[in-house]
MARKE-166057 format. One line per 4 residues: number of its first residue (from 1); their letters; for each residue x, y, z of C-alpha. Coordinates in Angstrom, 2 decimals, decimal comma. Each point is the difference from the previous one (the first is absolute). Layout:
NUM) A) X/Y/Z  ...
! end
This chain:
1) XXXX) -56,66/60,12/-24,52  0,32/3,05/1,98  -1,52/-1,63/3,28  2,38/-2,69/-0,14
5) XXXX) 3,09/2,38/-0,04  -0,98/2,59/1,99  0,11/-2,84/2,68  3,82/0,24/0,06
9) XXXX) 0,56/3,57/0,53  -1,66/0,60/3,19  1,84/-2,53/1,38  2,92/1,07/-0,38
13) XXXX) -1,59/3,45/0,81  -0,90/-1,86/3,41  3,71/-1,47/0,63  1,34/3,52/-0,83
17) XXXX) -2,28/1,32/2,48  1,18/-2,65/2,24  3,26/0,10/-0,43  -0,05/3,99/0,58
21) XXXX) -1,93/-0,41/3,37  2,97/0,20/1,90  2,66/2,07/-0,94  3,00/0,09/2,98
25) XXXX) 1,28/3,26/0,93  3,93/0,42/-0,56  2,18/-1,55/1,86  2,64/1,20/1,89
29) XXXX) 3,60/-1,80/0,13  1,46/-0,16/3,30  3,43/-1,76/-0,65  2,44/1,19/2,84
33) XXXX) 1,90/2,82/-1,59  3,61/-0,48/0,84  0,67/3,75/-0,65  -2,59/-0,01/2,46
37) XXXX) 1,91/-0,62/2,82  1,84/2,96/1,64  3,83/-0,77/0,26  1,03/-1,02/2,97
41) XXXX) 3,18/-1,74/1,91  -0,24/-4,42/-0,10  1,17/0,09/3,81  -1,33/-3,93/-0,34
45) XXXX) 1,89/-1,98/-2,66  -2,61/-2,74/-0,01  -2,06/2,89/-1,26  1,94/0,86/-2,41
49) XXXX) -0,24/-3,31/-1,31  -3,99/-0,04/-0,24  0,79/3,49/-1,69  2,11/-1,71/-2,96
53) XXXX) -2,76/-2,11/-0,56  -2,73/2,77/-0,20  1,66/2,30/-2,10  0,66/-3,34/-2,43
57) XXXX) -4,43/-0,17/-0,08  0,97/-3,72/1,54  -2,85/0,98/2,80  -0,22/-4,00/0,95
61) XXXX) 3,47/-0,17/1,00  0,10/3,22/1,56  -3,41/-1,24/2,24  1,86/-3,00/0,67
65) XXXX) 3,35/1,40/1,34  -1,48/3,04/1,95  -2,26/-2,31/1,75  3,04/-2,51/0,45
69) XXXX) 1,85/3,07/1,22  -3,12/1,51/2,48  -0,01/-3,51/1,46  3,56/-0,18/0,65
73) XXXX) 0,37/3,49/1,41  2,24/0,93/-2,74  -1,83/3,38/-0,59  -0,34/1,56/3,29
77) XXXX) 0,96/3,82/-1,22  -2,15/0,22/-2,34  -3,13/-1,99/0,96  -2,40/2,83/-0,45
81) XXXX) 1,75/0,22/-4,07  -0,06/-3,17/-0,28  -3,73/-0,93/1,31  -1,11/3,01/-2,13
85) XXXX) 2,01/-1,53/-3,59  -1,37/-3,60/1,15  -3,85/2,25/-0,28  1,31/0,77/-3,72
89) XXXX) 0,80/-3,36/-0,94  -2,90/-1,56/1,13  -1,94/2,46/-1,81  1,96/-0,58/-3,18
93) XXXX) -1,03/-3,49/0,02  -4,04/1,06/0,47  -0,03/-1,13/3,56  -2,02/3,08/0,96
97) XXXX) -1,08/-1,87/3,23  3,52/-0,66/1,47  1,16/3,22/-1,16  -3,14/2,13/1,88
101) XXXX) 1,06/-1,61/3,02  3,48/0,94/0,32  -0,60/3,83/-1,41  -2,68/-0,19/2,60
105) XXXX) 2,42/-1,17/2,40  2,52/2,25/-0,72  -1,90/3,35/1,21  0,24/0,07/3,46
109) XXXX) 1,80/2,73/2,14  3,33/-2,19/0,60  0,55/-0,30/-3,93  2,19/3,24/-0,77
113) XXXX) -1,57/2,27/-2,11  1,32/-0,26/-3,54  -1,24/-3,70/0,22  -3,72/1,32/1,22
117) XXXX) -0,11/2,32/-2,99  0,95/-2,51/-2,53  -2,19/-2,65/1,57  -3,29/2,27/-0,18
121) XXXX) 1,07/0,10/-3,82  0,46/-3,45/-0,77  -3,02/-0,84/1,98  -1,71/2,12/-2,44
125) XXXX) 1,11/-1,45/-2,98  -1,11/-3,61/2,16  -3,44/1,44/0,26  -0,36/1,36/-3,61
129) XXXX) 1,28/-2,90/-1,55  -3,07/-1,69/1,89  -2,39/2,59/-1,49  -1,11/1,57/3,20
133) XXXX) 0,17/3,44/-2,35  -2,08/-2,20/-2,70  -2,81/-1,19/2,60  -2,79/2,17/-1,12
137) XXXX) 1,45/-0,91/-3,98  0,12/-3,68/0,87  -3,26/-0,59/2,25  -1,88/1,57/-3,88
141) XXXX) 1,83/-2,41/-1,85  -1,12/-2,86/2,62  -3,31/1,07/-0,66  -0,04/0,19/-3,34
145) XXXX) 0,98/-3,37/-0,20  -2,87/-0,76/2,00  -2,24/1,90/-2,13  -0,83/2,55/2,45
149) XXXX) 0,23/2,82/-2,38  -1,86/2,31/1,99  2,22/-0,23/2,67  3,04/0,14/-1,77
153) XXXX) -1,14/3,01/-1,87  -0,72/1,83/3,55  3,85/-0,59/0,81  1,11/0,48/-3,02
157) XXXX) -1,84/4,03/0,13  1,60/0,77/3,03  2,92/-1,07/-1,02  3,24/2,98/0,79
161) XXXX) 3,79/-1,10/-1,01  3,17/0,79/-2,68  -1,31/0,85/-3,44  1,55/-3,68/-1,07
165) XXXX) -2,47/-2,01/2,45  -2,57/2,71/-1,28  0,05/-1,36/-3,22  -0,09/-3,71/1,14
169) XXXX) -3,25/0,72/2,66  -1,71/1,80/-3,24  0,49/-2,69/-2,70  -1,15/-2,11/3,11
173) XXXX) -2,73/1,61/0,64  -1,12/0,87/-3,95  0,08/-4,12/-0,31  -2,08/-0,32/3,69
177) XXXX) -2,78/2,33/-1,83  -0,14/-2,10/-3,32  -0,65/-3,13/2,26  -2,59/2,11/1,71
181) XXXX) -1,50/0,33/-3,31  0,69/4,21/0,38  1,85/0,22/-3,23  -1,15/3,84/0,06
185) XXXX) 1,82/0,46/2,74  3,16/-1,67/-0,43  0,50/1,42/-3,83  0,87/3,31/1,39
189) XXXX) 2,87/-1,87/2,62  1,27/-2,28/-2,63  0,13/2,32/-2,22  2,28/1,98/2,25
193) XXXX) 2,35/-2,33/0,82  0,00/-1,07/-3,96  1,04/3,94/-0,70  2,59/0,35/2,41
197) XXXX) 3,32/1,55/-1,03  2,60/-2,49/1,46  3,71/-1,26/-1,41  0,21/-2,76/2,74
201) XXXX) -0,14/-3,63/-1,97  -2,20/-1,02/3,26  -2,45/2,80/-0,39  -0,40/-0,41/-3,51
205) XXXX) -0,52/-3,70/-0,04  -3,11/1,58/2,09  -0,92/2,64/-2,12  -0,82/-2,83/-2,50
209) XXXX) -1,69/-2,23/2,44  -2,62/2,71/0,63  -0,56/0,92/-3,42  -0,41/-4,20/-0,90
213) XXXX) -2,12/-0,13/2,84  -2,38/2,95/-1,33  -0,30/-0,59/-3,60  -0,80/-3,56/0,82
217) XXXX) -2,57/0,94/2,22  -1,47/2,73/-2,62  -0,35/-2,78/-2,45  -1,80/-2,67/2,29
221) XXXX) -2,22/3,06/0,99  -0,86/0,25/-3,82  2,11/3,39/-0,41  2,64/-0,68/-2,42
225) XXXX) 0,31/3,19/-1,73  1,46/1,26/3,74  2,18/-3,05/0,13  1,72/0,18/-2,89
229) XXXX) 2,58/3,49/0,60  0,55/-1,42/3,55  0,96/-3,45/-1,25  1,83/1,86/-2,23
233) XXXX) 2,08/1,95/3,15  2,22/-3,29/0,93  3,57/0,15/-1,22  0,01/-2,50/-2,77
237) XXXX) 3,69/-1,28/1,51  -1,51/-0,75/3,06  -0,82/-3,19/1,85  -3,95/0,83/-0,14
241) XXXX) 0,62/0,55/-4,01  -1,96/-2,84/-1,64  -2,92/-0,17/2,40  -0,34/3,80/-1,23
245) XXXX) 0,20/-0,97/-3,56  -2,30/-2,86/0,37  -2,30/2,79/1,95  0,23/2,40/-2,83
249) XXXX) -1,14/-2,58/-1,90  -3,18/-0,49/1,30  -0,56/3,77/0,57  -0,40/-0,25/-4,17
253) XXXX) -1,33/-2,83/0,30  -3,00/0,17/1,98  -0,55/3,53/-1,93  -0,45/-2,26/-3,48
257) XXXX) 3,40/1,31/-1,60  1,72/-3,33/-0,34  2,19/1,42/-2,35  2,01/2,40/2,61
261) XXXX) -0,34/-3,10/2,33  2,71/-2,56/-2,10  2,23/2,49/0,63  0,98/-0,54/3,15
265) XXXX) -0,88/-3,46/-0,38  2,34/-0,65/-2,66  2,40/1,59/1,97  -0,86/-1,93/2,91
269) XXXX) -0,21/-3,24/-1,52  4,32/0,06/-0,70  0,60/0,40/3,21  0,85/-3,20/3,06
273) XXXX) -2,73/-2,28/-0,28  0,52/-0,39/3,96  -1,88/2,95/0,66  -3,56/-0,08/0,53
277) XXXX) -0,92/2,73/-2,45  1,99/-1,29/-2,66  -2,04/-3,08/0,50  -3,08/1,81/-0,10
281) XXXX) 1,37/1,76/-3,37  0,05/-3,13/-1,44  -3,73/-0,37/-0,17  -0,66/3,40/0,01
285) XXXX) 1,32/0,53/-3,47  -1,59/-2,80/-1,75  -3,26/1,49/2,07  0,36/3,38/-2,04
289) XXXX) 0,50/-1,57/-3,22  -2,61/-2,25/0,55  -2,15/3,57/0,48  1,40/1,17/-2,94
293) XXXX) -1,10/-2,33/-1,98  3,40/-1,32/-0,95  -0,64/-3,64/1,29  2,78/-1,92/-2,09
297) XXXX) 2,64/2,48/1,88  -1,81/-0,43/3,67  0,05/-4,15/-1,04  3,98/0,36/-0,73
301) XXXX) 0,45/1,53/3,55  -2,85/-2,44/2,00  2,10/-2,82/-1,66  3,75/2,23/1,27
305) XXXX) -1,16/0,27/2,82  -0,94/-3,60/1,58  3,24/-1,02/-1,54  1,66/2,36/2,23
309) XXXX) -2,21/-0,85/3,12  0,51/-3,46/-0,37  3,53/0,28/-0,30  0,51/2,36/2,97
313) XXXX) -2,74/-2,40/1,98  2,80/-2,58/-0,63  3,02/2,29/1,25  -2,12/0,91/3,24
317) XXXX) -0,49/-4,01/0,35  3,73/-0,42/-0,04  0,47/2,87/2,49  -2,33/-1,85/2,54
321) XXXX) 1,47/-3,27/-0,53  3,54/1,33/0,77  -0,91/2,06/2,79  -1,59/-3,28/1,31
325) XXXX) 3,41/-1,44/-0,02  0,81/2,18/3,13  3,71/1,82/-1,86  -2,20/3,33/-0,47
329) XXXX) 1,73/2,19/2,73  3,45/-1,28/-0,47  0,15/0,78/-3,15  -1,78/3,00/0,53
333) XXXX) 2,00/1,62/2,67  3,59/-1,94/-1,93  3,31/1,85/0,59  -2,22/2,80/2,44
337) XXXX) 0,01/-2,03/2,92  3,26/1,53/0,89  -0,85/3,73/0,37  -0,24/1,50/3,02
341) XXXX) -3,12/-1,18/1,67  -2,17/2,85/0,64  -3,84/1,08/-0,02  -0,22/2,20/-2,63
345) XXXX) 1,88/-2,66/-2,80  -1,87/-0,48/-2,81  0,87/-2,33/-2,53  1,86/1,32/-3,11
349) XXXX) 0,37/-3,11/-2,59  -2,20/-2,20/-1,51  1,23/-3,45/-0,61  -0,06/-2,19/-3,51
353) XXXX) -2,72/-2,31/0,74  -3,99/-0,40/-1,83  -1,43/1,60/2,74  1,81/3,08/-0,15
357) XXXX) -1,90/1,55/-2,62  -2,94/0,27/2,62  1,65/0,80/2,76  0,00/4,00/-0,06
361) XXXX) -3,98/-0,03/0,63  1,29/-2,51/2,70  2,75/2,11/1,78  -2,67/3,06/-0,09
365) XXXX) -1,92/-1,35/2,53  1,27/1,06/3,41  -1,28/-3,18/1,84  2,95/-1,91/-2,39
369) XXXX) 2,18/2,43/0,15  0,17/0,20/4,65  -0,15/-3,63/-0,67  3,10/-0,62/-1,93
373) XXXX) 1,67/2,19/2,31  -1,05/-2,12/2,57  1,28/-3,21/-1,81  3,13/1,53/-0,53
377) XXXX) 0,67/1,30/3,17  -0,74/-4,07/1,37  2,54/-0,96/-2,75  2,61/2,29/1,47
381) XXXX) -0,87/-0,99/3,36  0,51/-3,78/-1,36  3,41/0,66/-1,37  1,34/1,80/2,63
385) XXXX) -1,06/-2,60/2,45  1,45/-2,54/-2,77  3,54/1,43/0,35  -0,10/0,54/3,81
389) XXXX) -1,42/-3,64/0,19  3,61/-1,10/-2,12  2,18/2,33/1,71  -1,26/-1,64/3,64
393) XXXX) 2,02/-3,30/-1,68  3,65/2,04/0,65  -0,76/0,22/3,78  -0,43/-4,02/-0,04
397) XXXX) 3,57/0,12/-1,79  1,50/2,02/1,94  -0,86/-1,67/3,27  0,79/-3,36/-1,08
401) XXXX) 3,51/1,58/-1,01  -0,28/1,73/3,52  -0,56/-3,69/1,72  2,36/-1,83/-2,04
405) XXXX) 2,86/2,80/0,97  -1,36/-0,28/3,29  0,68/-4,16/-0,13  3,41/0,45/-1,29
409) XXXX) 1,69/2,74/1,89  -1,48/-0,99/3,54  2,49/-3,03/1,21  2,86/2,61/-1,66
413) XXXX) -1,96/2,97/3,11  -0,35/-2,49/2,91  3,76/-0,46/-0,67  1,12/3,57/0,04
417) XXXX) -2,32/0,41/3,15  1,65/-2,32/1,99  3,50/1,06/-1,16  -1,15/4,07/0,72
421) XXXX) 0,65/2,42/3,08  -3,78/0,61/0,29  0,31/2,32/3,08  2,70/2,10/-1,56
425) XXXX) -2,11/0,39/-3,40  -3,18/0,92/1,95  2,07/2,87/1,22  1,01/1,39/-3,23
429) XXXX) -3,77/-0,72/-1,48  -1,47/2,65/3,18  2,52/2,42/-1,47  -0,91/-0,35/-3,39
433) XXXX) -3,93/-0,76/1,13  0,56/4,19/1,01  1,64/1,54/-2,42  -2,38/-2,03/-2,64
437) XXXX) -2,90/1,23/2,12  0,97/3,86/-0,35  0,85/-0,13/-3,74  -4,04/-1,97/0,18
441) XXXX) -1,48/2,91/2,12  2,06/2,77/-1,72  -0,79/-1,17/-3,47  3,49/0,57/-0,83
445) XXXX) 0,04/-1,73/-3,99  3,16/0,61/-0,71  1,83/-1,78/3,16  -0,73/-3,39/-1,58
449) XXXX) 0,85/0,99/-3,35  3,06/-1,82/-1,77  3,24/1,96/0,29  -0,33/1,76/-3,83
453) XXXX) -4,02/0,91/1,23  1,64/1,91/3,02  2,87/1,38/-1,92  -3,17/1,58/-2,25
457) XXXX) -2,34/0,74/2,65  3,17/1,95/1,70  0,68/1,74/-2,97  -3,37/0,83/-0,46
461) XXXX) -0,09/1,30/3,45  2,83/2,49/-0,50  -1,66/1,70/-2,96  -3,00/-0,16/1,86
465) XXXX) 1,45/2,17/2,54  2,13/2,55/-2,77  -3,36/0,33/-1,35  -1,75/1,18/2,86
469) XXXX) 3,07/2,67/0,76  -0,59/1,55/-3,02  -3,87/0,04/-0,39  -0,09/2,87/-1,88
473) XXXX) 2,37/-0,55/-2,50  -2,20/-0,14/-3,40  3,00/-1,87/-2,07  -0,34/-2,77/2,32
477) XXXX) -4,02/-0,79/-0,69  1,43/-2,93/-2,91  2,14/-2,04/2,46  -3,07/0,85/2,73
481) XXXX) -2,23/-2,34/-2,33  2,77/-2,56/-0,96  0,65/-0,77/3,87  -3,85/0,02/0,96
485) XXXX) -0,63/-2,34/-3,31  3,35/-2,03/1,22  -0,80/-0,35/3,90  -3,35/-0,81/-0,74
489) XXXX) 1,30/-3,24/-1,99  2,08/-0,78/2,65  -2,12/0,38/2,69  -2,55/-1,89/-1,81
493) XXXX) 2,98/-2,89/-0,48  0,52/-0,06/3,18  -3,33/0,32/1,39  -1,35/-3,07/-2,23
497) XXXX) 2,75/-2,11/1,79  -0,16/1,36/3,45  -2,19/-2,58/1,86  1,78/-2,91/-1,64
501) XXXX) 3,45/1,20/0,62  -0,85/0,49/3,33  -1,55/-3,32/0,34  3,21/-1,39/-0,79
505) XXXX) 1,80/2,32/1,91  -2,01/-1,60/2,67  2,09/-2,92/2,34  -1,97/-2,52/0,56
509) XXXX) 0,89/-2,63/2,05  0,84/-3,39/-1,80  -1,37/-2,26/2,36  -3,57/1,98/0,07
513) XXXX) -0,06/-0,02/-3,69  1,29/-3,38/-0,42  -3,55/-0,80/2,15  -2,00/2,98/-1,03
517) XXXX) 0,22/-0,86/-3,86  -2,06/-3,24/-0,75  -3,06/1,40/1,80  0,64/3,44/-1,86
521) XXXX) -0,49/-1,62/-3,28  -2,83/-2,38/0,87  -1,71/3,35/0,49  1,10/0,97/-3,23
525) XXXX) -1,29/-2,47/-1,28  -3,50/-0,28/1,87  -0,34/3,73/-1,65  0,88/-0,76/-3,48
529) XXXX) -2,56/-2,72/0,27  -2,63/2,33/1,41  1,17/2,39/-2,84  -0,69/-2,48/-2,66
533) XXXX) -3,03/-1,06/1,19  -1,95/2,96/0,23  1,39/1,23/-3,07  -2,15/-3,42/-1,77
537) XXXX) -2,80/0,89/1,83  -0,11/3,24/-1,74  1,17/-1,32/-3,66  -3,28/-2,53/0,68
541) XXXX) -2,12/3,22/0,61  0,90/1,80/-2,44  0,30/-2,61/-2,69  -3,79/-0,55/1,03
545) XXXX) -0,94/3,60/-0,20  1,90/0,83/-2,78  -1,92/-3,06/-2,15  -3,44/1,57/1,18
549) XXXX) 0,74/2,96/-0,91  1,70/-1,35/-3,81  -3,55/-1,75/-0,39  -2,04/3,24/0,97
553) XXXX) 2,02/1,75/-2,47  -0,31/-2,54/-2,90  -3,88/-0,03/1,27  -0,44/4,30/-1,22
557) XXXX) 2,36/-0,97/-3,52  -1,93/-2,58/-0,80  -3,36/1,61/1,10  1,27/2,99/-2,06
561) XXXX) 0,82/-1,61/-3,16  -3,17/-2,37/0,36  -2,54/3,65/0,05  2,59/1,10/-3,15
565) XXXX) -1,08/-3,80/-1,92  -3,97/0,91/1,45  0,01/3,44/-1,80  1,88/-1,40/-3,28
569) XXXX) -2,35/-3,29/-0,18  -3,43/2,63/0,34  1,65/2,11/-3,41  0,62/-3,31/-1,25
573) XXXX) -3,34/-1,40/0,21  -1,33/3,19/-1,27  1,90/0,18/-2,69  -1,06/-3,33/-0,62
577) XXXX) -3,92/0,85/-0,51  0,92/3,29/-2,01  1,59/-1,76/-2,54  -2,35/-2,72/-0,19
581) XXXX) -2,95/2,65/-0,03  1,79/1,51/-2,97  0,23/-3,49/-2,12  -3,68/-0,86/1,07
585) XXXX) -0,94/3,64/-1,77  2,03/-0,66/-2,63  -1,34/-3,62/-0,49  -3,64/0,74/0,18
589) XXXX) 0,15/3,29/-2,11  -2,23/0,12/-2,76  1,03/-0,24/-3,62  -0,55/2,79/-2,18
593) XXX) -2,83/0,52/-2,33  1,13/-0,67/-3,57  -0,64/3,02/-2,67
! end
């Protein structure tokens, strides 16, 4: 009986183990900090523009319209602020690569110098989000994974860095020395890291991960007596709680005092069957009865027990079958799709469906997690392009409006034309072609403002100047803000409406527009068809990519809940042959003797 049970512990002792191979050091958030950025005058109102965006955390749109703005040399007094904020965005979307590049950029001799200094900083954060600080921490961990223990503990030694990291590269290198088969030598690390006084949730969560790793390892190496006070060390509201009951168990367990080893159990054996030492309770329990001699009691929970595991074998065959059915990360990512799209999103709400019940093991896992961040980040790419893709349909409207206007009003022009003084209204146009000119190169705003605009923007003018005879005057600093706050709105006004006004301001002659305007809107329309079309190709690319990558992530759900049905059927089955050993003993007892 006790060979066939001890079979289970190790294990789990060896997925533990496993599982604590590679512990990540903390991670550092490098979200652009809008309190970050030094105040500064918006001397480019397409800037200020891409600004409203950023401060909003809409860093897509904000992409979008500065690059739409750099393109259209909309931003040309602030390009340095605005290549350096384009560096932040791109960072806060995790494209490190793109990001490097235009820090890198960025520190030469012509950028001026508040620009170099923040550059060097963000180019730092670029290459400490990529773990160039973590190379000696990461190159262990790559060779632990490869089993080169020896090497990794080398690294590991030399290792030199903030007390936090400390504590990572010594649980590290504690679990690199059990694998070496050094227990000896790692007790006194893990041990170490298990004692240390900490109130951070991260550090604690580690504190417990050493001491499960140690008293595990003190009971496969036959030392239980050891194991027991350091199992006994994890915080029993933690997340490493029930493996440490279930390991307390078997401290008093493998010491003969099955007794002191329900305990735990029992308390175990209440808690979510989804966890794999509450499973392992569940035949651990009868197991100690069974040693106890109390067989009827360790039949009752045998029997309890495969009812359970074949009911929760059925929920995980559900789970599979609707993953299968491809609606997994729609439903899973739901109403989040919206938020801000941005690297360090994690997913906050788990949706009504059978498989939700297994997907916290599932969302663990950092290859699932970068991968539905991935997925999303192709859905919001797919919308976006949806809606550009529908708003490309207005500029088909509006020049078939502009052609059918065109139709109607041009027998109505060649009239006019022919009835016009063309020489005398080519005089008046050079005029106006100069004075339209200097308001262009002067960028006077308020010259093609409507009469009540320049009644304002006159008004404004002679406060303006009050103002600045009387700079001193505290009791004027209120009306100092209420005219910068007012001209600012109506520069902004008239700004926003400059180009067009003057575009209509513009005379054009009739005749050259009258010929001019079917060949301007066949090239209208030759762009709004080149438009369309590439915007397809890319909704056919992504919808491809974005289907790979829905089937790679059902692939790890599936995989995971398929290991979670392994591990339950193995309990199963041996809870199967306990409780048939137990009726074969009872069966074939002898009778006995009669007085």
């Amino acid at each position: 009986m006790r060979r066939t049970i001890s079979r289970s512990w190790p294990v789990l002792l060896g997925v533990l183990l496993l599982a604590a191979a590679w512990v990540p050091v903390p991670a550092a958030t490098l979200k652009p900090d809008p309190d970050g950025l030094p105040p500064h005058e918006v001397k480019d109102l397409s800037y200020g523009d891409v600004l409203f965006y950023f401060y909003q955390d809409d860093y897509f749109d904000a992409i979008t319209r500065l690059l739409a703005a750099q393109q259209l040399n909309r931003v040309p007094n602030t390009q340095g602020e605005a290549e350096l904020l384009l560096g932040g965005l791109y960072l806060s979307l995790g494209e490190h690569v793109e990001a490097g590049k235009i820090f890198d950029a960025l520190l030469n001799a012509n950028a001026p110098e508040r620009v170099r200094n923040r550059a060097w900083f963000y180019l730092g954060q670029v290459w400490y989000k990529r773990g160039y600080l973590q190379r000696h921490m990461l190159l262990a961990q790559i060779m632990m994974r490869e089993q080169r223990y020896d090497e990794a503990i080398a690294l590991f030694d030399s290792w030199h860095g903030p007390p936090d990291w400390t504590a990572y590269a010594d649980f590290n290198l504690g679990v690199a020395l059990i694998r070496a088969g050094r227990l000896a030598d790692a007790a006194p690390i893990l041990n170490s890291v298990g004692l240390m006084n900490t109130r951070s949730e991260e550090l604690l969560s580690l504190r417990d991960k050493a001491n499960l790793a140690l008293g595990f390892s003190l009971i496969q190496n036959k030392q239980a007596a050891e194991a027991k006070p350091i199992l006994q060390r994890v915080r029993l509201e933690g997340p490493f709680s029930s493996k440490a009951l279930l390991g307390v168990g078997w401290a008093d367990a493998n010491a003969g005092d099955f007794k002191h080893a329900l305990i735990p159990w029992l308390a175990l054996h209440k808690r979510n069957l989804l966890d794999s030492a509450v499973q392992e309770s569940y035949i651990a329990v009868p197991y100690a009865y069974n040693q106890l001699g109390a067989s009827g009691q360790a039949a009752d929970y045998y029997k309890s027990a495969i009812g359970s595991f074949d009911e929760e074998i059925k929920h995980i065959d559900d789970s599979i079958e609707s993953i299968r059915g491809g609606s997994l990360l729609d439903r899973l990512l739901g109403a989040e799709k919206n938020d801000p799209s941005t690297w360090y999103w994690q997913i906050k709400n788990l949706p009504s469906a059978p498989e939700s019940r297994y997907l916290y093991e599932l969302l663990a896992d950092n290859e699932f997690q970068e991968g539905l961040k991935d997925y999303r980040e192709l859905d919001f790419m797919s919308r976006n392009l949806r809606a550009w893709r529908e708003s490309v349909s207005a500029f088909d409207d509006m020049l078939a409006t502009r052609e059918q206007a065109y139709a109607q009003r041009a027998p109505r022009a060649d009239a006019v034309i022919a009835a016009t003084d063309l020489p005398g209204l080519n005089r008046k146009r050079v005029d106006f072609e100069s004075r339209i000119n200097e308001i262009e190169k002067s960028n006077d705003v308020a010259a093609l403002g409507t009469p009540e605009e320049q009644r304002t923007w006159a008004r404004l003018k002679r406060i303006e100047d009050f103002l600045k005879q009387h700079p001193d005057d505290a009791e004027l600093g209120e009306m100092r803000e209420k005219h910068r706050l007012m001209k600012g709105v109506m520069y902004w006004r008239l700004s926003e409406s400059f180009k067009a006004r003057l575009w209509n301001e513009r005379p054009v002659l009739v005749a050259q527009a009258r010929q001019g305007m079917p060949i301007d809107t066949g090239g209208f329309a030759e762009r709004v068809a080149a438009v369309r079309a590439r915007m397809d190709q890319l909704q056919q690319r992504l919808a491809q990519v974005s289907d790979q990558q829905n089937h790679f992530l059902q692939s790890l759900a599936i995989r995971v809940l398929e290991d979670q049905k392994r591990r339950i059927e193995a309990y199963q089955l041996q809870a199967r042959y306990e409780l048939a050993a137990i009726y074969d003993r009872a069966t074939n007892a002898k009778p006995k003797a009669q007085p």
